[in-house]
PQR file with spaces between the fields and no chain letter, atoms N, CA, C, O and H, PARSE charges and radii, in Angstrom:
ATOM       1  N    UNK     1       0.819   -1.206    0.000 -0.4000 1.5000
ATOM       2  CA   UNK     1       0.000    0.000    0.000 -0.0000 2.0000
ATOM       3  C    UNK     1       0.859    1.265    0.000  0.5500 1.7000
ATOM       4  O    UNK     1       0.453    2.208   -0.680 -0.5500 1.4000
ATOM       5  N    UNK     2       2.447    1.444    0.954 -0.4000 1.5000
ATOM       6  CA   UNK     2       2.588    2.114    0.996 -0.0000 2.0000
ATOM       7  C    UNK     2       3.561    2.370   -0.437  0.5500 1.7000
ATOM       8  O    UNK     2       4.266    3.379   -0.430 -0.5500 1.4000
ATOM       9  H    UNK     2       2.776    0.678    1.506  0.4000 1.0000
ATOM      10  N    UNK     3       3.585    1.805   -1.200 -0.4000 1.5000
ATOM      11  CA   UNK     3       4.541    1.643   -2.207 -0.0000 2.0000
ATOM      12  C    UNK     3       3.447    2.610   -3.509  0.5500 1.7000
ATOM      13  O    UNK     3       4.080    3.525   -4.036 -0.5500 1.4000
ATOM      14  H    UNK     3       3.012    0.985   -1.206  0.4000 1.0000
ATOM      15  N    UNK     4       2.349    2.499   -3.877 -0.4000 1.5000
ATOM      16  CA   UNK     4       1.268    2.903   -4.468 -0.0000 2.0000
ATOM      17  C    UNK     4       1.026    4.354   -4.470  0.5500 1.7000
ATOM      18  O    UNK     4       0.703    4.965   -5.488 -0.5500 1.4000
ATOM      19  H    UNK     4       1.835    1.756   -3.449  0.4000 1.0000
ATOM      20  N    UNK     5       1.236    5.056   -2.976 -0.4000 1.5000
ATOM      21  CA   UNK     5       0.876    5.874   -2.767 -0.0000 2.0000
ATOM      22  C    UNK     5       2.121    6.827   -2.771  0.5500 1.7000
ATOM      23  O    UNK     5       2.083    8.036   -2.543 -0.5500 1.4000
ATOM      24  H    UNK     5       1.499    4.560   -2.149  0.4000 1.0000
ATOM      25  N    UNK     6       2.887    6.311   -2.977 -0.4000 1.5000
ATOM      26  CA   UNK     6       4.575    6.765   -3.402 -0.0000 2.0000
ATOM      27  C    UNK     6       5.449    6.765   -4.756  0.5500 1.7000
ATOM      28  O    UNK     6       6.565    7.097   -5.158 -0.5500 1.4000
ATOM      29  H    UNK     6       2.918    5.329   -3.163  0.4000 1.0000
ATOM      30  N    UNK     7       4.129    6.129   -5.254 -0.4000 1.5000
ATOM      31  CA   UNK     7       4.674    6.510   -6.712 -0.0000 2.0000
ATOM      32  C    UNK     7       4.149    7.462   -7.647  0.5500 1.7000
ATOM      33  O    UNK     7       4.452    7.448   -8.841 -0.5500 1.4000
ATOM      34  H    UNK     7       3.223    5.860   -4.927  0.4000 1.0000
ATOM      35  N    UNK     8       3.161    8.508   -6.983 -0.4000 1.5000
ATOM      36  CA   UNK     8       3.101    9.473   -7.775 -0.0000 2.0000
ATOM      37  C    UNK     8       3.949   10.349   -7.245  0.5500 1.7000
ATOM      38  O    UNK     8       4.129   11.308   -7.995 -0.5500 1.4000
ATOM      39  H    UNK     8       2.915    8.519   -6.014  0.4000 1.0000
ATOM      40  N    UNK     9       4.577   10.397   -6.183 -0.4000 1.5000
ATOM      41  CA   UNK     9       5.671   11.176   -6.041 -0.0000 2.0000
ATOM      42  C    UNK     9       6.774   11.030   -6.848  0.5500 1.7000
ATOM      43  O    UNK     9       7.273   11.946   -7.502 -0.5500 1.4000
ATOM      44  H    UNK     9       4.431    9.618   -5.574  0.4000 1.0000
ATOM      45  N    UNK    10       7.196    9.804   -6.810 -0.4000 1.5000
ATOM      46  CA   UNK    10       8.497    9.776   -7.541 -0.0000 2.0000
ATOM      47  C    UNK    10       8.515    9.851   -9.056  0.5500 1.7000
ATOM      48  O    UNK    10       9.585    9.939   -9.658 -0.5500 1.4000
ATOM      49  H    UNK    10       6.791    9.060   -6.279  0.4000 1.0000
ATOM      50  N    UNK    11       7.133    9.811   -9.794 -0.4000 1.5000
ATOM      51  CA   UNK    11       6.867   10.329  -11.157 -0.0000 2.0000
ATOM      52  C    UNK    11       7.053   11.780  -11.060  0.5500 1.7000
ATOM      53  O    UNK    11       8.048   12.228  -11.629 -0.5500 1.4000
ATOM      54  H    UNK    11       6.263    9.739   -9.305  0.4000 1.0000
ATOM      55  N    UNK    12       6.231   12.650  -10.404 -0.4000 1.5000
ATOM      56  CA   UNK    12       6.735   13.923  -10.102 -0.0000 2.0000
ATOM      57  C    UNK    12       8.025   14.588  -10.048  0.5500 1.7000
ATOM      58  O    UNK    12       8.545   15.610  -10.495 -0.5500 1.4000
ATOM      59  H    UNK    12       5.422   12.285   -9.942  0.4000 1.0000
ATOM      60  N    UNK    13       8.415   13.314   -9.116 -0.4000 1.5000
ATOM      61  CA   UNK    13       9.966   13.918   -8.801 -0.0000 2.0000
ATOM      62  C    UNK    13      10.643   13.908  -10.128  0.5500 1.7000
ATOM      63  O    UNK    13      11.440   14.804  -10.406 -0.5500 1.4000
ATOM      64  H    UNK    13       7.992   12.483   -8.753  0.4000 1.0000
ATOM      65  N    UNK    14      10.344   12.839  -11.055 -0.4000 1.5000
ATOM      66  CA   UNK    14      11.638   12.630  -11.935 -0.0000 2.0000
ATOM      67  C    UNK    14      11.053   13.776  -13.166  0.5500 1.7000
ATOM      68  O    UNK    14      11.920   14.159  -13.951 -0.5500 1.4000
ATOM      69  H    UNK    14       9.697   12.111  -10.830  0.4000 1.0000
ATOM      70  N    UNK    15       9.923   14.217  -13.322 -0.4000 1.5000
ATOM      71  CA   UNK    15       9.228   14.691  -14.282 -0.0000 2.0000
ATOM      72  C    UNK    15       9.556   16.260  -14.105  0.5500 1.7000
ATOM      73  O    UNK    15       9.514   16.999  -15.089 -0.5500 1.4000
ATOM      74  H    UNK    15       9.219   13.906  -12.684  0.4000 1.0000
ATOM      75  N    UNK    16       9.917   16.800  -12.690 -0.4000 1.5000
ATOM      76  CA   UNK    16      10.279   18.053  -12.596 -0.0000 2.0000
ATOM      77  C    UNK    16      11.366   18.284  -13.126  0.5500 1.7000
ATOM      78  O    UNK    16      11.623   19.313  -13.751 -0.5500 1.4000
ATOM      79  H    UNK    16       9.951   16.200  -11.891  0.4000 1.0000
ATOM      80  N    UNK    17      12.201   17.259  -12.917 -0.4000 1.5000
ATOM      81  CA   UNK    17      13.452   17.504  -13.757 -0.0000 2.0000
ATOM      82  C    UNK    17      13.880   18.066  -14.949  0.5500 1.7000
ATOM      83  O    UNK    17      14.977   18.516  -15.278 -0.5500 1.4000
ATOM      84  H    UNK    17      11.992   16.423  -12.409  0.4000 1.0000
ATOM      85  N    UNK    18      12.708   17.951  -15.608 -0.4000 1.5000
ATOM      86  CA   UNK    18      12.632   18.469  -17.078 -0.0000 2.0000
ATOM      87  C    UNK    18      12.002   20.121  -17.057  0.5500 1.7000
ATOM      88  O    UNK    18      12.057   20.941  -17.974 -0.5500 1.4000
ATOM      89  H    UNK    18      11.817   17.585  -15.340  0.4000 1.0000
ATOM      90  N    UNK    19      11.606   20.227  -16.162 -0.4000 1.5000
ATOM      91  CA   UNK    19      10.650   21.889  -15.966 -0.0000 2.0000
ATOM      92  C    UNK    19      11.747   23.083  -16.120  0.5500 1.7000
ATOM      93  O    UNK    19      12.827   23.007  -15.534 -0.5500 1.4000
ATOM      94  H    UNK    19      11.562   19.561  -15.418  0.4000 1.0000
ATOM      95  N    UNK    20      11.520   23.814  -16.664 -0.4000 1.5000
ATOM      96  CA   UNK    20      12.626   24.889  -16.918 -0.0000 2.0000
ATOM      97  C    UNK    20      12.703   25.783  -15.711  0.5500 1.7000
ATOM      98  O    UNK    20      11.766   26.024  -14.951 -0.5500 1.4000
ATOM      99  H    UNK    20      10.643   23.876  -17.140  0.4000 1.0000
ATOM     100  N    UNK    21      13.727   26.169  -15.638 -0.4000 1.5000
ATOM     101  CA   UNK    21      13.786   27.680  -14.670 -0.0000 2.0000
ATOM     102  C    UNK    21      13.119   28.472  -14.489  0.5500 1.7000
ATOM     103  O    UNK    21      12.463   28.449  -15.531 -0.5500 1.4000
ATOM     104  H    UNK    21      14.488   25.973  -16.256  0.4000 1.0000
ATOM     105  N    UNK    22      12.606   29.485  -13.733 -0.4000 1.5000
ATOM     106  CA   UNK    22      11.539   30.912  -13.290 -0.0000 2.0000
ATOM     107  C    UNK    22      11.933   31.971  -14.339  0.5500 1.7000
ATOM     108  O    UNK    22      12.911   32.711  -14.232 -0.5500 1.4000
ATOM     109  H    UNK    22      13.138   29.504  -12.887  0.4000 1.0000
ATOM     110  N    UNK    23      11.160   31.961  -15.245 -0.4000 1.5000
ATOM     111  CA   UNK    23      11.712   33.510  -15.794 -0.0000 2.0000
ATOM     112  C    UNK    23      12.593   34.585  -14.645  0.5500 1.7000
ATOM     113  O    UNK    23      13.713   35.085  -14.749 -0.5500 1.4000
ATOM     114  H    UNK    23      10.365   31.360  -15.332  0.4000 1.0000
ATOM     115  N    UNK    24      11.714   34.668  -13.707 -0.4000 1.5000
ATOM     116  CA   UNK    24      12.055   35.475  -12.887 -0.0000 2.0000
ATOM     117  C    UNK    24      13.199   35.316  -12.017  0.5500 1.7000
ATOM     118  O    UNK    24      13.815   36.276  -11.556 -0.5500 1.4000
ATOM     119  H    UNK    24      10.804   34.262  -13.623  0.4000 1.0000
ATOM     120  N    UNK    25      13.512   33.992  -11.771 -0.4000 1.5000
ATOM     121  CA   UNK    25      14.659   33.884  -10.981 -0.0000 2.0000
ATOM     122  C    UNK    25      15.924   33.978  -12.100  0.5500 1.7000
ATOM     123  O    UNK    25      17.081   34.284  -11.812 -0.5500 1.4000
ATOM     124  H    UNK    25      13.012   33.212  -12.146  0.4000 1.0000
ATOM     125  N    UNK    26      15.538   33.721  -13.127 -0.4000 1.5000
ATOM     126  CA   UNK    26      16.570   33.357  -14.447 -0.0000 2.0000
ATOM     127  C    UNK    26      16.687   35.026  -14.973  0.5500 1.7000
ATOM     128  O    UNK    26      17.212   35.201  -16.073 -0.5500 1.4000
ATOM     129  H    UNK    26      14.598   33.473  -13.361  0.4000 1.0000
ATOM     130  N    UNK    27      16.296   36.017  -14.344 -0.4000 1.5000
ATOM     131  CA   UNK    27      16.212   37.119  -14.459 -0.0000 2.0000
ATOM     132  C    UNK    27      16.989   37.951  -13.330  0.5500 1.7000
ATOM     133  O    UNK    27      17.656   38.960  -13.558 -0.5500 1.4000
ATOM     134  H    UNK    27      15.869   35.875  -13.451  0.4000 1.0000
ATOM     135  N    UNK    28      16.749   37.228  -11.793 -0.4000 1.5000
ATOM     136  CA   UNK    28      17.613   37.925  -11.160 -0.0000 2.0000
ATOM     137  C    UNK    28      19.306   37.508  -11.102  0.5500 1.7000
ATOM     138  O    UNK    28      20.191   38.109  -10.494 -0.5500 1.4000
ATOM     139  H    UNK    28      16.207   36.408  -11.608  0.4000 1.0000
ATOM     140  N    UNK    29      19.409   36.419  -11.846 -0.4000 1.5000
ATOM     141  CA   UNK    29      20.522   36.200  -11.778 -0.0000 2.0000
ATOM     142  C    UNK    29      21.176   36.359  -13.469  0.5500 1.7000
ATOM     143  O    UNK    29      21.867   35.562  -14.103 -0.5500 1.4000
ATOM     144  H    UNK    29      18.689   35.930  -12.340  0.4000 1.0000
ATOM     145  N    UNK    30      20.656   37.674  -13.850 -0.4000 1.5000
ATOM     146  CA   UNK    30      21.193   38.382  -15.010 -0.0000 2.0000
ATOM     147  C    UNK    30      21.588   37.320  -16.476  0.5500 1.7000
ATOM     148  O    UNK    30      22.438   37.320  -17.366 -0.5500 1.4000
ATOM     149  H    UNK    30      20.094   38.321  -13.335  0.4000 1.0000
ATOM     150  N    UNK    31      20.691   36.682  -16.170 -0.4000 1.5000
ATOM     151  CA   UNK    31      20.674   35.016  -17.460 -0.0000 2.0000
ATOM     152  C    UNK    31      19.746   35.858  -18.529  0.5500 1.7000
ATOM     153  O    UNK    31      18.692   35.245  -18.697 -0.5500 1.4000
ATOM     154  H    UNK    31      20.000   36.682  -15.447  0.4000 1.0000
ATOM     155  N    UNK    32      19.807   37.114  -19.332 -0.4000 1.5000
ATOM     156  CA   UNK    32      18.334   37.150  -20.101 -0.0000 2.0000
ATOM     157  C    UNK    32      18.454   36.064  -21.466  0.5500 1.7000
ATOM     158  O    UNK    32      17.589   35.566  -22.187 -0.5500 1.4000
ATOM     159  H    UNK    32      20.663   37.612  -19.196  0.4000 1.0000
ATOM     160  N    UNK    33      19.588   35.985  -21.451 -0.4000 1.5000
ATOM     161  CA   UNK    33      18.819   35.397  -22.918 -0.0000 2.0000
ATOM     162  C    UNK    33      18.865   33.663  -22.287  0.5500 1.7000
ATOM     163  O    UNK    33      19.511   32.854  -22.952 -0.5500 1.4000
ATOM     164  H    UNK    33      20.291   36.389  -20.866  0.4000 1.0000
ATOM     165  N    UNK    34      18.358   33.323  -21.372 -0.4000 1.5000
ATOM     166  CA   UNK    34      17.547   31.959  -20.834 -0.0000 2.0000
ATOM     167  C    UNK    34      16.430   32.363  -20.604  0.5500 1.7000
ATOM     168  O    UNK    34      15.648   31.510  -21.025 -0.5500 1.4000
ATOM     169  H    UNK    34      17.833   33.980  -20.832  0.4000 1.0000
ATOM     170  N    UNK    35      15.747   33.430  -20.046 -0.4000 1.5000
ATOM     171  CA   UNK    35      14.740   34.572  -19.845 -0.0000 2.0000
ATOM     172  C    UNK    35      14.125   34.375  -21.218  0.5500 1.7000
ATOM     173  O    UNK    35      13.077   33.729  -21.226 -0.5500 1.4000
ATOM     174  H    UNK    35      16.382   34.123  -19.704  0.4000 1.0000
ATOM     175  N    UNK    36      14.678   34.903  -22.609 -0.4000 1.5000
ATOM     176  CA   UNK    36      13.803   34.864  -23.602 -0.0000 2.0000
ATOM     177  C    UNK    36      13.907   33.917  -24.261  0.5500 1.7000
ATOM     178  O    UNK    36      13.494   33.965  -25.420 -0.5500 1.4000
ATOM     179  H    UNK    36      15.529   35.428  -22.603  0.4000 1.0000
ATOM     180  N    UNK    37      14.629   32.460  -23.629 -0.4000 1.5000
ATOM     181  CA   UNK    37      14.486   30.893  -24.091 -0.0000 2.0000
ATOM     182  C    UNK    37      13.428   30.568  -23.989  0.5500 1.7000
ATOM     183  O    UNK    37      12.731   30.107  -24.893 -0.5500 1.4000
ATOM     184  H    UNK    37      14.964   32.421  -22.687  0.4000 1.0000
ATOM     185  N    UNK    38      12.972   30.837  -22.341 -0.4000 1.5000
ATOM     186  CA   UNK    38      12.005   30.504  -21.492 -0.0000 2.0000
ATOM     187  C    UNK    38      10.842   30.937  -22.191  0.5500 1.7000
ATOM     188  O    UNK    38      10.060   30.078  -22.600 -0.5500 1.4000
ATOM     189  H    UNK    38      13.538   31.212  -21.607  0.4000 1.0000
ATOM     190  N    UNK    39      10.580   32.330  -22.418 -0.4000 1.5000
ATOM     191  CA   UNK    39       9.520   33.124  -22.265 -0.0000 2.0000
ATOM     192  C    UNK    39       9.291   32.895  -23.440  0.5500 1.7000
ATOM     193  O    UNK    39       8.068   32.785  -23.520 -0.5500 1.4000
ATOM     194  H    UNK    39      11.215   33.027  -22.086  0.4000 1.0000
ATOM     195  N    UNK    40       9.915   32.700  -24.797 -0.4000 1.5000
ATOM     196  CA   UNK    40       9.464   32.327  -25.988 -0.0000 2.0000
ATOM     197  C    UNK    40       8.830   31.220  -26.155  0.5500 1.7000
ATOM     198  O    UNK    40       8.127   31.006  -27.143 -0.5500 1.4000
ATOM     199  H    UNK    40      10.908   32.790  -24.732  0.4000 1.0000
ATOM     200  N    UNK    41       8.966   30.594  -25.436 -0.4000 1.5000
ATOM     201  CA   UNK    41       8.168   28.846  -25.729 -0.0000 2.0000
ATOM     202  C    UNK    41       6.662   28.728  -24.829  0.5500 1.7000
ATOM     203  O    UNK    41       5.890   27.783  -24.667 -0.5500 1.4000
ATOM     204  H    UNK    41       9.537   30.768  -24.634  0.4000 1.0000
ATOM     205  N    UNK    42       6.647   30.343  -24.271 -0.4000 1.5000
ATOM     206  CA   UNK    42       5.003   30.920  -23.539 -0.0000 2.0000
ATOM     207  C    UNK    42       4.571   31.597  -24.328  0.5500 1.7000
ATOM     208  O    UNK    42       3.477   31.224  -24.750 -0.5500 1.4000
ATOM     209  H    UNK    42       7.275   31.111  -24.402  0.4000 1.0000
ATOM     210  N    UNK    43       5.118   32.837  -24.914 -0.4000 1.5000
ATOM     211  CA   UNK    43       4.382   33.802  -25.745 -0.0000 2.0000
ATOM     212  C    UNK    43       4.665   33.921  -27.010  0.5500 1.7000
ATOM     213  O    UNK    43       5.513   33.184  -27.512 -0.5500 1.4000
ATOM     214  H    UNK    43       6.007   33.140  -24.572  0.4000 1.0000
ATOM     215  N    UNK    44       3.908   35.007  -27.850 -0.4000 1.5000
ATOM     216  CA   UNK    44       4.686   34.985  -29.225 -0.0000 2.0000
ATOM     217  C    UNK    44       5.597   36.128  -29.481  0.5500 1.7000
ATOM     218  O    UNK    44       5.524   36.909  -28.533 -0.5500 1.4000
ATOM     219  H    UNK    44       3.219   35.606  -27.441  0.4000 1.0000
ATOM     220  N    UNK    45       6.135   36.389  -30.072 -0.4000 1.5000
ATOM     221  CA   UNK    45       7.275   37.052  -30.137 -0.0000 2.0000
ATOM     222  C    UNK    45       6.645   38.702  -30.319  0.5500 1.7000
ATOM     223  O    UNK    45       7.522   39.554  -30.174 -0.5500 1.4000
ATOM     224  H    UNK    45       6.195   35.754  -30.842  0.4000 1.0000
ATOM     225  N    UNK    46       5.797   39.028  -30.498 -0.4000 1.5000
ATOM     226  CA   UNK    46       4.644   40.437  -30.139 -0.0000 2.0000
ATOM     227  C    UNK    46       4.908   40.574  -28.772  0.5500 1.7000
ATOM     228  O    UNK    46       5.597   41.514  -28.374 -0.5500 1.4000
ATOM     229  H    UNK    46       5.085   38.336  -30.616  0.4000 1.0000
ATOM     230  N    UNK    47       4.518   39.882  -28.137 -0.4000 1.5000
ATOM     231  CA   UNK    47       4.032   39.995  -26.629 -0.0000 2.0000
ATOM     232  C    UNK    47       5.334   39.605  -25.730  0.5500 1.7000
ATOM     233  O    UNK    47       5.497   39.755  -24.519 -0.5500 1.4000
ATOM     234  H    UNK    47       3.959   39.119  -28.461  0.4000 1.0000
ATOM     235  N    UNK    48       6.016   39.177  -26.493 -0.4000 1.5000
ATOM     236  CA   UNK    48       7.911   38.842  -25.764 -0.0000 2.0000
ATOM     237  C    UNK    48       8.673   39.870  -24.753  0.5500 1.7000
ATOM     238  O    UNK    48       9.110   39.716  -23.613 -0.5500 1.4000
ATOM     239  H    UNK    48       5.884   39.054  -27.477  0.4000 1.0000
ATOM     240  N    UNK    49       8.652   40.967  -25.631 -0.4000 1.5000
ATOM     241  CA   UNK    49       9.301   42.045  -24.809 -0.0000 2.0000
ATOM     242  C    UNK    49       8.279   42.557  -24.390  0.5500 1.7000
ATOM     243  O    UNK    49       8.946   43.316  -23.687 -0.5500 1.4000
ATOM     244  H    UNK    49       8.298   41.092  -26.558  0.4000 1.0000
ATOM     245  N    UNK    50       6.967   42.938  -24.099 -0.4000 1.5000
ATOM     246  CA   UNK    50       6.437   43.239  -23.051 -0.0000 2.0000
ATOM     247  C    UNK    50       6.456   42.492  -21.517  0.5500 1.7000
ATOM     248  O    UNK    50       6.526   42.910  -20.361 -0.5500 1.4000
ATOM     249  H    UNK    50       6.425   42.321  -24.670  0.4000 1.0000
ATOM     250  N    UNK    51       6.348   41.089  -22.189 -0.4000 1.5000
ATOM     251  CA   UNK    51       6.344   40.568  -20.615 -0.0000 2.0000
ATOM     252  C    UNK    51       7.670   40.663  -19.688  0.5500 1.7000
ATOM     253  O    UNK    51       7.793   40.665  -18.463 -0.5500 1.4000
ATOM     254  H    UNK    51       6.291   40.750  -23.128  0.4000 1.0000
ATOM     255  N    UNK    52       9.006   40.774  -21.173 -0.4000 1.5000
ATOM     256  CA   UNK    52      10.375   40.662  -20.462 -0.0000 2.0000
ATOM     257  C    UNK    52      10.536   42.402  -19.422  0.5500 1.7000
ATOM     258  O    UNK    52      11.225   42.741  -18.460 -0.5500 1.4000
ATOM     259  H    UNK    52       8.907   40.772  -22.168  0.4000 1.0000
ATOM     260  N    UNK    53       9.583   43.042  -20.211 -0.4000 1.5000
ATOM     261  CA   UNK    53       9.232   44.635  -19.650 -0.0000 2.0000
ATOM     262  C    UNK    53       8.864   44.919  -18.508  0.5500 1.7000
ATOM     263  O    UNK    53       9.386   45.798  -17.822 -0.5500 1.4000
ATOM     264  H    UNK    53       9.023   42.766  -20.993  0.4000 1.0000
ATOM     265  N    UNK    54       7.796   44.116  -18.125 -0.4000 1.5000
ATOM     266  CA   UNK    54       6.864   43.981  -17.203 -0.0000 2.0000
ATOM     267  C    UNK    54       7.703   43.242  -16.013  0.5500 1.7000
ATOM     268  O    UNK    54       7.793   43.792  -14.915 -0.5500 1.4000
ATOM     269  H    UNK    54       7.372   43.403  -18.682  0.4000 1.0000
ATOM     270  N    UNK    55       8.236   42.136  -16.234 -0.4000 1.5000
ATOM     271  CA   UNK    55       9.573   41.211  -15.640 -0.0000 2.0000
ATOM     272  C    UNK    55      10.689   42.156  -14.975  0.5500 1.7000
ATOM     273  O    UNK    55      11.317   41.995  -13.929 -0.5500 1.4000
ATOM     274  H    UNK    55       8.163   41.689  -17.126  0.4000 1.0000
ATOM     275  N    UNK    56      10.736   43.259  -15.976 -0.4000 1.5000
ATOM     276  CA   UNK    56      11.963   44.055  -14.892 -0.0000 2.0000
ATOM     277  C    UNK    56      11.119   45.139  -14.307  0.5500 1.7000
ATOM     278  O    UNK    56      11.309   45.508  -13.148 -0.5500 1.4000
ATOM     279  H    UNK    56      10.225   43.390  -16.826  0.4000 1.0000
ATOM     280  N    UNK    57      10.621   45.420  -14.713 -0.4000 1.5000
ATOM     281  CA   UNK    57      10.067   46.625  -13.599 -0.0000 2.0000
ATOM     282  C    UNK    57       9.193   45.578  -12.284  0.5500 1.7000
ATOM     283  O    UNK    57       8.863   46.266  -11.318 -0.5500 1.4000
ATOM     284  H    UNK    57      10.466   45.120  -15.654  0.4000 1.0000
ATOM     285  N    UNK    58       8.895   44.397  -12.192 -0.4000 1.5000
ATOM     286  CA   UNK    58       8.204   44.102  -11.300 -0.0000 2.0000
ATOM     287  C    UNK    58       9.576   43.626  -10.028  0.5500 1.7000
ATOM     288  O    UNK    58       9.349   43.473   -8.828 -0.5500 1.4000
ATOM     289  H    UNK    58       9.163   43.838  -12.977  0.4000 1.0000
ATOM     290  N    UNK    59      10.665   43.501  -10.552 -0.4000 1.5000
ATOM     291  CA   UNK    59      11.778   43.112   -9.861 -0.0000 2.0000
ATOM     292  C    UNK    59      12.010   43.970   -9.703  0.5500 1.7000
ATOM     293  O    UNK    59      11.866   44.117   -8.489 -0.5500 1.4000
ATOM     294  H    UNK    59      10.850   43.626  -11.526  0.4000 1.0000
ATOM     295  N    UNK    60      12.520   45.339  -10.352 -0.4000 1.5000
ATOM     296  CA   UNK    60      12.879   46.738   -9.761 -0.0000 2.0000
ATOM     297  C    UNK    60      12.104   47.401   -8.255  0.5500 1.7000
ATOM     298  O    UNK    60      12.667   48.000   -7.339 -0.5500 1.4000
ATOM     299  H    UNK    60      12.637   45.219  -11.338  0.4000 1.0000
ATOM     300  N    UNK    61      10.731   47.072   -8.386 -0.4000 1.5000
ATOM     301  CA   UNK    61       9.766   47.392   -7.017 -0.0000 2.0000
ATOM     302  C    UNK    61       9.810   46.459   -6.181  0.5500 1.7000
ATOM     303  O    UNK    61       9.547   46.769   -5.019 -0.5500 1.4000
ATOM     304  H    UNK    61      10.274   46.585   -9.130  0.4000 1.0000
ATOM     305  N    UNK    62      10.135   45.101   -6.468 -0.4000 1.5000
ATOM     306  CA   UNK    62      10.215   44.363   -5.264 -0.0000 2.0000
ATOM     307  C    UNK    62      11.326   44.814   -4.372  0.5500 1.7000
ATOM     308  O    UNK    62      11.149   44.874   -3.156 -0.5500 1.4000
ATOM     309  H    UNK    62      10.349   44.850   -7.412  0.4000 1.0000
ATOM     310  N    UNK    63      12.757   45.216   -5.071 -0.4000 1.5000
ATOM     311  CA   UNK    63      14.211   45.068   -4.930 -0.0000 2.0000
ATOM     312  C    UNK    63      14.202   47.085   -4.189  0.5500 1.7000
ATOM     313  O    UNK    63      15.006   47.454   -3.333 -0.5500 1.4000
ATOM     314  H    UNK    63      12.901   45.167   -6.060  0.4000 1.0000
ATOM     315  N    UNK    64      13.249   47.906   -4.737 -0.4000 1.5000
ATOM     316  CA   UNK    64      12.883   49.213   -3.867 -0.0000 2.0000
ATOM     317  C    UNK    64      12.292   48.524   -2.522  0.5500 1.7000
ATOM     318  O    UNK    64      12.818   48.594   -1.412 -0.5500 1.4000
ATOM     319  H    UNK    64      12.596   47.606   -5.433  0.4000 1.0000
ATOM     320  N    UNK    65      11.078   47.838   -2.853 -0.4000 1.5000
ATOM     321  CA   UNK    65      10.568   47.433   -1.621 -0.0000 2.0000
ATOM     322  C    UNK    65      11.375   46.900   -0.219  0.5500 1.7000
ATOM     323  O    UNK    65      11.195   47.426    0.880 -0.5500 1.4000
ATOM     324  H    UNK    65      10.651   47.782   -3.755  0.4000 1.0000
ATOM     325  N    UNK    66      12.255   45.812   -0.448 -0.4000 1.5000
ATOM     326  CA   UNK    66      13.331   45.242    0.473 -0.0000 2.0000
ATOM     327  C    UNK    66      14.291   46.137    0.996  0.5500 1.7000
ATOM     328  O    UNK    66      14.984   45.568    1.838 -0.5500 1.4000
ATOM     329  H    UNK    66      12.402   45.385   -1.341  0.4000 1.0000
ATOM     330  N    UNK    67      14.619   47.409    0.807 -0.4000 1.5000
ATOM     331  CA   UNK    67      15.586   48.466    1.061 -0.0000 2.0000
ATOM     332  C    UNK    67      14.711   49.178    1.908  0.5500 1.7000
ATOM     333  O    UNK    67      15.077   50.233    2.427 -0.5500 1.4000
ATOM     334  H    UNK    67      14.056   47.872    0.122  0.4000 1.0000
């Protein structure tokens, strides 16, 4: 029983492996062009640099905020 109920974890586990990085964290650590790896395979290339837009100014107010 307890083996059953432990294997959707370990599908999970191995399946995250493949999940890409946070735009956003892949952003604070000055990676952009993994940023517009990422973000291209979400949006279309119209709407690309807005969100990468939106992405820094929302880190700029967090990063005011913490000071």
């Amino acid at each position: 029983m307890l083996g059953v109920s432990g294997l959707p974890a370990i599908i999970q586990f191995f399946l995250m492996l493949f999940l890409p990085e946070s735009p956003c964290w892949l952003y604070m650590k000055k990676e952009k062009s993994d940023v517009i790896v990422v973000l291209s395979k979400i949006y279309d290339p119209f709407r690309l640099e807005d969100e990468i837009d939106q992405l820094a100014t929302a880190l700029e107010e967090e990063g005011h905020r913490k000071t």
